[in-house]
C-alpha positions in Angstrom: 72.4 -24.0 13.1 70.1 -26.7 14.3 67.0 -24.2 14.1 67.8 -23.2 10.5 67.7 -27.2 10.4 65.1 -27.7 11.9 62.9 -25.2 10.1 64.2 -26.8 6.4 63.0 -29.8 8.2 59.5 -28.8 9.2 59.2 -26.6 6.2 59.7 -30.1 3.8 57.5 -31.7 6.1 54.2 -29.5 6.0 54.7 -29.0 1.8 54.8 -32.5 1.4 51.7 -32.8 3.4 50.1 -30.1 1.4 50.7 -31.4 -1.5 49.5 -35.0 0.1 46.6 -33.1 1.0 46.4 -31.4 -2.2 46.4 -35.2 -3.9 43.3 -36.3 -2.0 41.3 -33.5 -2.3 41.3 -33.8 -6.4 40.8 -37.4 -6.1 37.9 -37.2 -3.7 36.2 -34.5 -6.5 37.4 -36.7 -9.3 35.1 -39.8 -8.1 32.2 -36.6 -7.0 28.6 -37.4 -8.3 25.7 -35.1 -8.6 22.5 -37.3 -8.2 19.4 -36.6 -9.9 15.5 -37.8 -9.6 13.5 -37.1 -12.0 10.6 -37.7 -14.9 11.8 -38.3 -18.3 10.0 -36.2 -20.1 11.7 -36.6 -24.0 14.0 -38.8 -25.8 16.0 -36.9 -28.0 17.9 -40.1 -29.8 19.0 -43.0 -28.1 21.5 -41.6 -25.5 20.4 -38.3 -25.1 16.9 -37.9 -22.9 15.6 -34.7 -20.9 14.4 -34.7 -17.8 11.9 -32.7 -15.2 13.7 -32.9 -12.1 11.3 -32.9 -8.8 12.1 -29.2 -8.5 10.5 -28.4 -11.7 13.8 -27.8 -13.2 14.2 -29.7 -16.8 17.8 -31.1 -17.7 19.3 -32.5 -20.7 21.0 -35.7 -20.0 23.6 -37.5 -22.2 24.1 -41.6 -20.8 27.4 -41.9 -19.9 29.8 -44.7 -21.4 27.7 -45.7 -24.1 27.0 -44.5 -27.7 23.9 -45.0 -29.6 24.1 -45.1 -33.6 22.8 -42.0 -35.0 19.5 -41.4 -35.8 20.0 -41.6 -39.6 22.3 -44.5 -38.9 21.5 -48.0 -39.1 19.5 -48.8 -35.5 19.5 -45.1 -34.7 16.1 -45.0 -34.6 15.8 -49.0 -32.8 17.8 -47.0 -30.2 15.9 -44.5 -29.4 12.4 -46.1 -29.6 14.0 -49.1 -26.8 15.0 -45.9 -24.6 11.4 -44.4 -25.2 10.0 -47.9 -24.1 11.8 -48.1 -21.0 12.1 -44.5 -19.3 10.0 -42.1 -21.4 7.6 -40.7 -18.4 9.4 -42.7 -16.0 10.9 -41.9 -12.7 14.6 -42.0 -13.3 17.9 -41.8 -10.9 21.0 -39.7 -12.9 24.3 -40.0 -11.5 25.9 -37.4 -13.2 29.9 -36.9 -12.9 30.7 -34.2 -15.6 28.9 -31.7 -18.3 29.9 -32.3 -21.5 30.9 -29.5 -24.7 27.0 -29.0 -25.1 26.3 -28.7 -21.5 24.5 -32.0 -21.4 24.6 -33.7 -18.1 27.3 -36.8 -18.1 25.3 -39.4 -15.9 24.4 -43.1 -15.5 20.9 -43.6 -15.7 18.8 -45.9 -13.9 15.0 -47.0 -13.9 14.4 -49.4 -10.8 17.3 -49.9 -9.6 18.4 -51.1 -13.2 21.3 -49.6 -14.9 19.5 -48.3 -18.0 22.9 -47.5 -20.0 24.2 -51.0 -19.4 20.9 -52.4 -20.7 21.2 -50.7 -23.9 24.5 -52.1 -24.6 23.6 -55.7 -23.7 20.1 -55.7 -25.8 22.1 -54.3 -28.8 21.1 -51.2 -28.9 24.5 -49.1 -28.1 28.0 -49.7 -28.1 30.6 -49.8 -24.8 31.9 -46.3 -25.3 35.7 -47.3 -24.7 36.9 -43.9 -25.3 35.6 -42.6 -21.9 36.4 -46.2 -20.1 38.1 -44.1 -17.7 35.6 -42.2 -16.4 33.6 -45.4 -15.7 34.1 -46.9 -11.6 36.1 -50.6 -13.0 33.0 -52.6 -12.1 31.1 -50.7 -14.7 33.6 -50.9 -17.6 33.9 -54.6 -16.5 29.8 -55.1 -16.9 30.0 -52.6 -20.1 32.4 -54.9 -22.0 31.2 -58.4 -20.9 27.6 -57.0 -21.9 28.9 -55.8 -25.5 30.8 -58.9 -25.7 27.8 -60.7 -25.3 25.4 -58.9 -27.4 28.0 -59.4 -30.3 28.5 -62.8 -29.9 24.9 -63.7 -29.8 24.8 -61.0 -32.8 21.9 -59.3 -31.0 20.1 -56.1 -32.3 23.0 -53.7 -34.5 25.4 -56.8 -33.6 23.6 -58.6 -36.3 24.2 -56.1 -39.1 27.4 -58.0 -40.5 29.9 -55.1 -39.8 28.5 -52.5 -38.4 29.9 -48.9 -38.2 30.6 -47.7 -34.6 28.6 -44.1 -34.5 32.0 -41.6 -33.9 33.0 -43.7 -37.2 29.9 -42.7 -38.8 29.8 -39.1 -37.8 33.5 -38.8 -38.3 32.3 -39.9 -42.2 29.7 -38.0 -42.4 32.0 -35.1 -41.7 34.8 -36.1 -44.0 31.9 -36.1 -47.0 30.5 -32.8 -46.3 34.0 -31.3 -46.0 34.7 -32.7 -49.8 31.9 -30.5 -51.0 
């Protein structure tokens, strides 16, 4: 009787570790980043941008946690031409954490040492994308919304447009219209 206890005992024991174990390793992959280095070698609009990685391999790159207005939006094109000024031909870093539906690399990117997707939303340029907050480390979402924040209130670049359309609004229009059609 006390084995049969005993074994209920350790048997309880090691699947709760298991699954503790099983816990930690999905966090630990969660918060995994794949680091890039590379060139910029095109700017496809103001969040997306290719890049020649320094094993001749070329990668399409979407910044993470921002969104730029289209290019047939308002700024779209103010976007893309202040992302062509800072890393087109450049040596970037991309810390990438997912792929997204078009296979695009996920990734912070940074020129420097300067967190280029940050810099967009503070000049004006992009929004905070609040959507993905949670795939942002805290720090980030905190610097993301006290930049946008900013921008607004000193009605900087798109911020001084007197209400202007978030880009998922304008491409969720945009669909609504053709659909009527």
């Amino acid at each position: 009787m006390y084995i049969v206890e005993f074994n209920a005992a350790a048997l309880r024991y090691i699947f709760l570790s298991l699954i503790l174990i099983l816990g930690l390793c999905l966090e630990i992959s969660s918060s995994y980043a794949k680091v890039f280095r590379g060139d910029v070698t095109r700017i496809a609009d103001g969040d997306t941008i290719s890049v020649l990685l320094e094993d001749d391999t070329n990668i399409k790159v979407r910044l993470a946690g921002i969104d730029t207005p289209e290019l047939d939006q308002p700024y779209g094109l103010e976007a893309r031409d202040q992302l062509v000024q800072l890393v087109l031909g450049q040596p970037i870093t991309c810390v990438c954490t997912k792929r997204d539906r078009y296979e695009r690399w996920v990734c912070r990117v940074s020129f420097e040492d300067i967190d280029v997707n940050w810099m967009l939303v503070r000049d004006g340029f992009a929004w905070w994308y609040r959507y993905y907050q949670k795939e942002q480390p805290e720090e980030d979402r905190m610097r993301y919304e006290d930049a946008e924040m900013k921008a607004k209130d000193e009605r900087i670049g798109l911020w001084s447009d007197e209400s202007p359309v978030p880009p998922w609004e304008w491409r969720r229009q945009r669909r609504e219209k053709q659909n009527r059609q």
